[in-house]
Structure formats: C-alpha cells, structure tokens
N, C-alpha and C positions, 0 to 999 in steps of 0.2 A: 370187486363189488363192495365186500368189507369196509373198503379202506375209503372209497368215493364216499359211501355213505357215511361213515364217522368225520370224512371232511366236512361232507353238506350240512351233518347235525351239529356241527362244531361252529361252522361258521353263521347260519342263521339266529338270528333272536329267540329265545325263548318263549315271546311271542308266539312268530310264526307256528314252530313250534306245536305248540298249545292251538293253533289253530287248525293243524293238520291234523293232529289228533280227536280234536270236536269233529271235522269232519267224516273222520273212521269210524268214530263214536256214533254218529248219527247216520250215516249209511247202513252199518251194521243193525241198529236199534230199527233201523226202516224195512231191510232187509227180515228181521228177524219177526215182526210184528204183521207187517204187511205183504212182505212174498216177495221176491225177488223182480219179477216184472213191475210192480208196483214202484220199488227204490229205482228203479231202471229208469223209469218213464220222469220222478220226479227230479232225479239228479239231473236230467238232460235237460229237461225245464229248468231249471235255477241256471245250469251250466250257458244253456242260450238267454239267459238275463230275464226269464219271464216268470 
C-alpha cells in the first residue's frame, strides 16, 4: 500500500496534489465546525455537481 501510494504521489503534479489536500482541509474544517452529517450532506451536494 506504501509503495502504490509513493508511486501515485510521485507521479501526479504538485497541483493535484495541493488540490487533494484543500479538499481534506476543508472536509475536516466542515466536519469539525458543523457536525459530521452536515460535511456529509454538503460534500454529496458538490460531489452530484449542485
């Protein structure tokens, strides 16, 4: 699993990256601020495009 994941972080841009990280960043910050069913309902929302 180690090794997958140092290829996957290896191989994508720094970018990306940086983008999966803001998203951890901001699930968490949702989760932590607003309750867990709350980040739930809104990630699914963005996740279906609305």
């Amino acid at each position: 699993m180690k090794k997958a994941w140092k290829r996957f972080t290896s191989q994508r841009s720094p970018w990306i990256k940086l983008f999966f990280v803001a998203c951890a960043v901001r699930v968490i910050y949702d989760w932590y601020f607003f309750g867990f069913d709350y980040a739930f309902r809104a990630s699914t929302i963005a996740a279906a495009g609305g």
